[in-house]
N, C-alpha and C positions, 0 to 999 in steps of 0.2 A: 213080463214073461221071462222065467229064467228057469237053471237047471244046478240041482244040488250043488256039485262040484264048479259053477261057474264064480267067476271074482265079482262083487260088487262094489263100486266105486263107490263113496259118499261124498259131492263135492257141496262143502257150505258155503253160502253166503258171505263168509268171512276170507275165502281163497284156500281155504286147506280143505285136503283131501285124508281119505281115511277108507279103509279097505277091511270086505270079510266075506268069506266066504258064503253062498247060498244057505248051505244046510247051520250055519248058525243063526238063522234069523227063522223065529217060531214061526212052524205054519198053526194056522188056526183059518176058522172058517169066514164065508164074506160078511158075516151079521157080527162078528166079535172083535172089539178095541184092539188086538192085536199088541204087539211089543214095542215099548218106547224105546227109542233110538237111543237115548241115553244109554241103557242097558244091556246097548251093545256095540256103543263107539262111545271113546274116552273126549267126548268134545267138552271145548271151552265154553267158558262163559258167553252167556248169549249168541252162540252159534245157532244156526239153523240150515237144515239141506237144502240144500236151491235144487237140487239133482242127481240120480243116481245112475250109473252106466253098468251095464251086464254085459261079462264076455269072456270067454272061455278061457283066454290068455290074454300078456301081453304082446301076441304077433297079431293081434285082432284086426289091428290099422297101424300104419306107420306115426300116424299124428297122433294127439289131444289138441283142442281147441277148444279155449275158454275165451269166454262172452262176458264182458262188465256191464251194467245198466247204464255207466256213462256212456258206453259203444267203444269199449277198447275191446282189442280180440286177442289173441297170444296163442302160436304154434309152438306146439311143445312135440320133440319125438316119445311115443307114449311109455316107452320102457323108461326113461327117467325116472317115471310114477312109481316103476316095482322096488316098492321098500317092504321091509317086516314093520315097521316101526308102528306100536299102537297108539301112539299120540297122536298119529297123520303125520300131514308136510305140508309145506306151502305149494298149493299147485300154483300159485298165480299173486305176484304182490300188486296189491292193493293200494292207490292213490286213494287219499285221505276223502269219506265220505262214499266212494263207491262201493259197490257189491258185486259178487259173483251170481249170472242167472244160468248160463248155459253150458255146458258141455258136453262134449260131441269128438266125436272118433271122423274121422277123417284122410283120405289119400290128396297126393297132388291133380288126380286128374277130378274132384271134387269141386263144386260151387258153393258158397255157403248164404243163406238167406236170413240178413235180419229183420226183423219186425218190431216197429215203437209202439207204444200204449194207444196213440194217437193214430194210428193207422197208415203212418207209414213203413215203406219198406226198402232195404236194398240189398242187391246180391252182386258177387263178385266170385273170382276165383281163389280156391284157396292153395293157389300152385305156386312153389318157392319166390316167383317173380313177383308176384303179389301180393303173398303174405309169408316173408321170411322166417323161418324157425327160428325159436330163441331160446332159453333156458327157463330152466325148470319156476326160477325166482325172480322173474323180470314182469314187468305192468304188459307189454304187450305196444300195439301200433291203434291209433283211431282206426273206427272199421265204419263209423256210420256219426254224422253229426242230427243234433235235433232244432227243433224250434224249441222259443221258451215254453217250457211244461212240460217238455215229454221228455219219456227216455226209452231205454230199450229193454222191450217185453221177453224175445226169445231170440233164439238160433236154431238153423235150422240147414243139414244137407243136402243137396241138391244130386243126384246122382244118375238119373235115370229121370230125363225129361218125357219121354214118350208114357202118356194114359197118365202121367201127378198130377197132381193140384195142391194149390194153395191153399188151407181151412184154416177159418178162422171164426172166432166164437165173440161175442162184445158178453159186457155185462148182466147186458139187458137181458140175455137169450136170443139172440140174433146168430145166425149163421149164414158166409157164404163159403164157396168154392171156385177157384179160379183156375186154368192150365195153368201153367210153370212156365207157358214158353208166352205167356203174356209179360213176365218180369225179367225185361231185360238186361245182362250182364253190366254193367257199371266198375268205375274205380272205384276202388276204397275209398274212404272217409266224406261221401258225398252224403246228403239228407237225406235221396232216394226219391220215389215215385208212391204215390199211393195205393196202399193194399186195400181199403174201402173208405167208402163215405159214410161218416159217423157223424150221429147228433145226439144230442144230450141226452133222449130219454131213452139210448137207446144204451149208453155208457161208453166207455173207454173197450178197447179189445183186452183180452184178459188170456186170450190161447190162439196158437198158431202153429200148425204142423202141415207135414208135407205128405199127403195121404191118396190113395189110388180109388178105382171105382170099386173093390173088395173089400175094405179095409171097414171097418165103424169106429164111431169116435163119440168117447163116452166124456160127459160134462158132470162135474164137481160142483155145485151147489153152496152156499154158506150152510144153509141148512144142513148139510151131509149127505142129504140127496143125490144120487146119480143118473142124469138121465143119456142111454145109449142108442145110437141109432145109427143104421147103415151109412158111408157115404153118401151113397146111388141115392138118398132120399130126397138128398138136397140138390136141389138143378145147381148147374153150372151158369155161374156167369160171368161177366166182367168185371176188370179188377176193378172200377171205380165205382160199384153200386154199393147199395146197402145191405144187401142180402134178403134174407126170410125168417120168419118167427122157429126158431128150431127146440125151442123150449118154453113151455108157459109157469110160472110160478107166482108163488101169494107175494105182495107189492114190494114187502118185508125182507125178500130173499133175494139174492143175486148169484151168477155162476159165478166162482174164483178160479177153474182149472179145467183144463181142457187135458187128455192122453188119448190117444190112438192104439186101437187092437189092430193088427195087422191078422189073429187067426181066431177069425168070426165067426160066433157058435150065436147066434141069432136064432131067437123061435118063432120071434113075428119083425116087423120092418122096423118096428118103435117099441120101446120098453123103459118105464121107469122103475129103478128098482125103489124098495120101499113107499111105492103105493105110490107116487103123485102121478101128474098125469106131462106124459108127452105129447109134443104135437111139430110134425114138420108142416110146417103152410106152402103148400106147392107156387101158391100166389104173391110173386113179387110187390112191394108198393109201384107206385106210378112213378115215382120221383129215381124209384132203383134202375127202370128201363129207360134210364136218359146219362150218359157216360161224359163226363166232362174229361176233358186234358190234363197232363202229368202237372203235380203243384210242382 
C-alpha cells in the first residue's frame, strides 16, 4: 500500500539501493503482468529486489536496518539513503557470497526479530547499545548465527508487543501464529530459540511477519496463485508446534512468499484468488499440542 507522491525504496539482493517515486510506477489492474522493474530502475547485472520500503520522507524513522542471509545486520541513519543518483548506492557492503533479504525502518526504542529458513528465531534490541549505527558502506555486526544448512529468511520489527503475533507460513502451506511476548529478548549474534516445529513434508519456512488479530496475510504460490485469509482464522499457539494446514494446493506447487495487509477488505474469512481452493483447518495435528523446550 502506498501513495502517489510517496518514495519507494528498491533494496537488491546485491546491497544497493535505488529509489522512485509512487506515481512512476504503472498502475494497472490485479489480473495484468504489470511493469518490469528494469524499466524503471537502472539495475546491474543479475540484481534482483529482495525489498521495497514505502514512505513519505526521509524523517520517516531515524534508522535503516539491513538484514544479510548470513545474519549480519547494519544501522544506518536513514537520511544517508537521500541521494538523486539513478544508478542507486550501496546501502550495505557485502562479504563475499552473501545477500541482502531485509530491510526495515526503525527507532531506538525498537526490537528487531529474525527468523532462519529452519525455523529458528531471535530477537534483540535495536537501541545504540545493542546495535551501533554505522555508515552508509560498511558489512554491518553478526545479528543471529545458524546451524549447518540454514540461514536467515527475514527481519522483522517488534514495536508494539500488546495483541502481535509471530506468522509464519512453511512451504508446505502450513501456518501458525504465536504472541510476541512468547520470544524473549536475547543478545545479538546468538542461534536463538525456536519459532516452530518443522518436518520435511511440511518444508522449510518461507514467510515471517509480525501481524495482529485485524490484519490478513496473503500467500504467493509458485504457481502465481494467491491465497488470503484473515489472521483471527488461524488459532494461536505455541511457539514450538507445528501449526495447521493454511493452504491446500496440487502436490506440484509450493508457497514462496508470504505479505501482510494490514487494511482488510475481506468478503468472506477465506478467499483464493484465481480460483483454487483455500482452506484454514481449525484442527491442530496431535504431535503440534505437545511443546518441547528451547533448542
Amino acid at each position: 500500500m502506498t501513495t502517489t507522491h510517496h518514495w519507494l525504496l528498491f533494496f537488491t539482493n546485491k546491497g544497493r539501493v535505488y529509489r522512485a517515486k509512487a506515481y512512476e510506477v504503472l498502475e494497472a489492474g490485479r489480473d495484468t503482468k504489470g511493469q518490469h522493474v528494469a524499466n524503471l530502475l537502472a539495475l546491474q547485472p543479475d540484481e534482483q529486489v529482495a525489498q521495497v520500503l514505502d514512505m513519505k520522507d526521509y524523517s520517516a524513522a531515524p534508522y535503516l536496518v539491513l538484514a544479510t542471509r548470513e545474519g549480519l545486520v547494519k544501522k544506518t541513519a536513514l537520511d544517508a539513503y537521500d541521494t538523486a543518483r539513478t544508478g542507486g548506492i550501496i546501502a550495505i557492503k557485502l562479504r563475499e557470497g552473501d545477500e541482502l533479504v531485509s530491510a526495515l525502518l526503525v527507532s531506538e526504542a525498537d526490537d528487531l526479530l529474525l527468523v532462519s529458513r529452519k525455523g529458528m528465531s531471535i530477537r534483540f534490541s535495536a537501541s545504540d547499545e545493542s546495535l551501533r549505527p554505522m555508515g552508509r558502506d560498511t558489512s554491518g555486526n553478526i545479528g543471529m548465527h545458524f546451524r549447518s544448512g540454514d540461514q536467515l529468511l527475514s527481519a522483522s520489527v517488534i514495536n508494539d508487543v500488546e495483541g502481535a503475533y509471530v506468522f509464519v507460513v512453511t512451504e508446505g502451506g502450513y501456518a501458525k501464529r504465536t504472541s510476541v511476548d512468547q520470544y524473549r529478548p536475547q543478545n545479538r549474534g546468538g542461534i536463538g530459540i525456536k519459532v516452530a516445529k518443522l518436518e520435511e513434508k511440511r518444508g522449510d519456512i518461507v514467510g515471517a511477519q509480525i501481524v495482529t488479530d485485524e490484519d490478513e496475510v496473503l500467500v504467493v504460490l509458485e504457481s502465481g496463485k494467491v491465497v488470503r485469509s484473515a489472521v483471527a482464522e488461524v488459532p494461536a499457539k505455541g511457539r514450538d508446534t507445528m501449526g495447521v494446514v493454511f493452504a491446500r494446493f496440487e502436490e506440484t506447487d509450493s508457497v514462496i512468499g508470504v505479505a501482510k495487509n494490514s487494511e482488510r477488505n475481506l468478503e468472506t474469512n477465506e478467499e483464493l484468488i484465481d480460483g483454487a481452493e483455500t482452506t484454514v483447518d481449525a484442527s491442530v495435528d496431535a504431535e503440534a499440542a505437545t511443546t518441547e523446550g528451547d533448542a
